[in-house]
N, C-alpha and C positions, 0 to 999 in steps of 0.2 A: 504494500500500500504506500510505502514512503516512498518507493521508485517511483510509483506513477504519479502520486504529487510531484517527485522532485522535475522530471518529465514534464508533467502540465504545467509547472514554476518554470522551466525554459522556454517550453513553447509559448508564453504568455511575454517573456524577457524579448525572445524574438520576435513575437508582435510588436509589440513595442518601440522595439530598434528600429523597423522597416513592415509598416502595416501594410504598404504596400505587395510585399512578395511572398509573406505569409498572414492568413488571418486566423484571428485570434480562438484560441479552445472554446468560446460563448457562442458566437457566431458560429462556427461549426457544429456543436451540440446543436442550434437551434435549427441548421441546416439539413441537417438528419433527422430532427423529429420532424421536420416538416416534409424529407422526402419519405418517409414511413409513415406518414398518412395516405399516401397518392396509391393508388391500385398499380401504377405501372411496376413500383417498387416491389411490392411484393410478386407480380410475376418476372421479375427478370431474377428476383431472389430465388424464386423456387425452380427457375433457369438452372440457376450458378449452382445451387442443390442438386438438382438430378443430375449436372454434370460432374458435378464432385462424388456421387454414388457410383454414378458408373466408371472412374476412372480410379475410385479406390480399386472397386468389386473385381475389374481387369488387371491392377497393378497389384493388388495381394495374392489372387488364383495366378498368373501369370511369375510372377515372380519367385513365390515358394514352389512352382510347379519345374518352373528353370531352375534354379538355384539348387532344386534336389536333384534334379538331373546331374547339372554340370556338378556338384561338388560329392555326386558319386562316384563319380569318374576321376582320378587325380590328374591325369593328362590333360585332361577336357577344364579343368579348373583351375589349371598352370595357365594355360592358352588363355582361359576369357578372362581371368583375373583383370590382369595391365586391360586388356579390351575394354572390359567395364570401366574400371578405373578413371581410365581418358574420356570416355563418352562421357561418364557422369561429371568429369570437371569440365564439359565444354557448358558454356553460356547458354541455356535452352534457348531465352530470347531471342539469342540468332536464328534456331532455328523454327521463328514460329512465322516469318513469311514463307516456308518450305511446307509446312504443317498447311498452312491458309490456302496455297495453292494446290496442295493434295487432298484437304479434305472439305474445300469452300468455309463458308461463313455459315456457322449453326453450329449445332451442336456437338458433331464429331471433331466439329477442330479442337473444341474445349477441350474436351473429353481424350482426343490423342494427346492435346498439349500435358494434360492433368497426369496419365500412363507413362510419360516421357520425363516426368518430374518422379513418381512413382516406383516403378517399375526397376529399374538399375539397383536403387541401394536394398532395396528389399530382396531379392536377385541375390546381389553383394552377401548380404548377412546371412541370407538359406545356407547359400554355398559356403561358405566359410566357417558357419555352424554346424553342418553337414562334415566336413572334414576336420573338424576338430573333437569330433565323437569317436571316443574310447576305441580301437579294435578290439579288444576284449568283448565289445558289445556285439559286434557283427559277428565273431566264433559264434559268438551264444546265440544267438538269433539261428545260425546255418546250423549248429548245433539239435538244436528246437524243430527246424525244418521249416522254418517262416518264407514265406513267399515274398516276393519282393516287394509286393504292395505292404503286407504285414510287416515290414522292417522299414518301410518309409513310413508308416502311421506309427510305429510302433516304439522301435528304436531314436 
């Protein structure tokens, strides 16, 4: 709570300074209750929702579904490591005129833009939490006779 006072005590300092190039926390609070009255508001809200559902739903089934793959594999999770790595520190931003002209203006741009922020570090953590499990645990599993599906839920 003291950060976000201390925070709103700046923002108020740089109003202040130059009301011109930012406006002040008042005026902005009033600004938003006032667009949360208007009907557009809440459908572009419930927009930005259903596109934030779908690009979780695709970036968590997607990700732990990769990330078990590749970091079953040690070769395969040698290889995409650095791959991910670099993709995930590039600037998505850059590539959202790429996104715009592949998936137009609506919903799927969101929704890839959303998977493309998603997707990588979740990916990243399967895989890396996948090969950093015990092999004492997989003897016992092949041991037991678990099928591969039953050592991915299970193990």
């Amino acid at each position: 709570l003291a950060v976000l006072l201390v925070l709103i005590g700046i923002w108020q300092m740089v109003h202040l300074l130059n009301g011109a190039a930012v406006g002040s926390p008042v005026a902005t609070v009033q600004g938003l209750w006032q667009m949360m009255g208007t009907a557009s508001f809440w459908v572009d809200a419930a927009e930005t929702g259903r596109a934030l559902f779908y690009s979780l739903v695709i970036a968590v089934a997607g990700g732990i579904a990769l990330g078990l793959g590749l970091g079953a594999n040690r070769l395969a999770a040698n290889v995409a490591e650095p791959i991910m790595m670099n993709l995930y520190s590039l600037p998505k931003v850059t590539l959202y005129p790429l996104v715009l002209l592949i998936f137009g203006l609506g919903l799927a741009s969101k929704v890839a833009f959303g998977v493309m922020h998603g997707l990588i570090p979740i990916l990243i953590f399967t895989m890396n939490g996948v090969r950093q499990i015990k092999p004492v645990y997989f003897r016992a599993a092949q041991a037991m006779h678990l099928s591969r599906r039953q050592i991915a839920l299970r193990v």
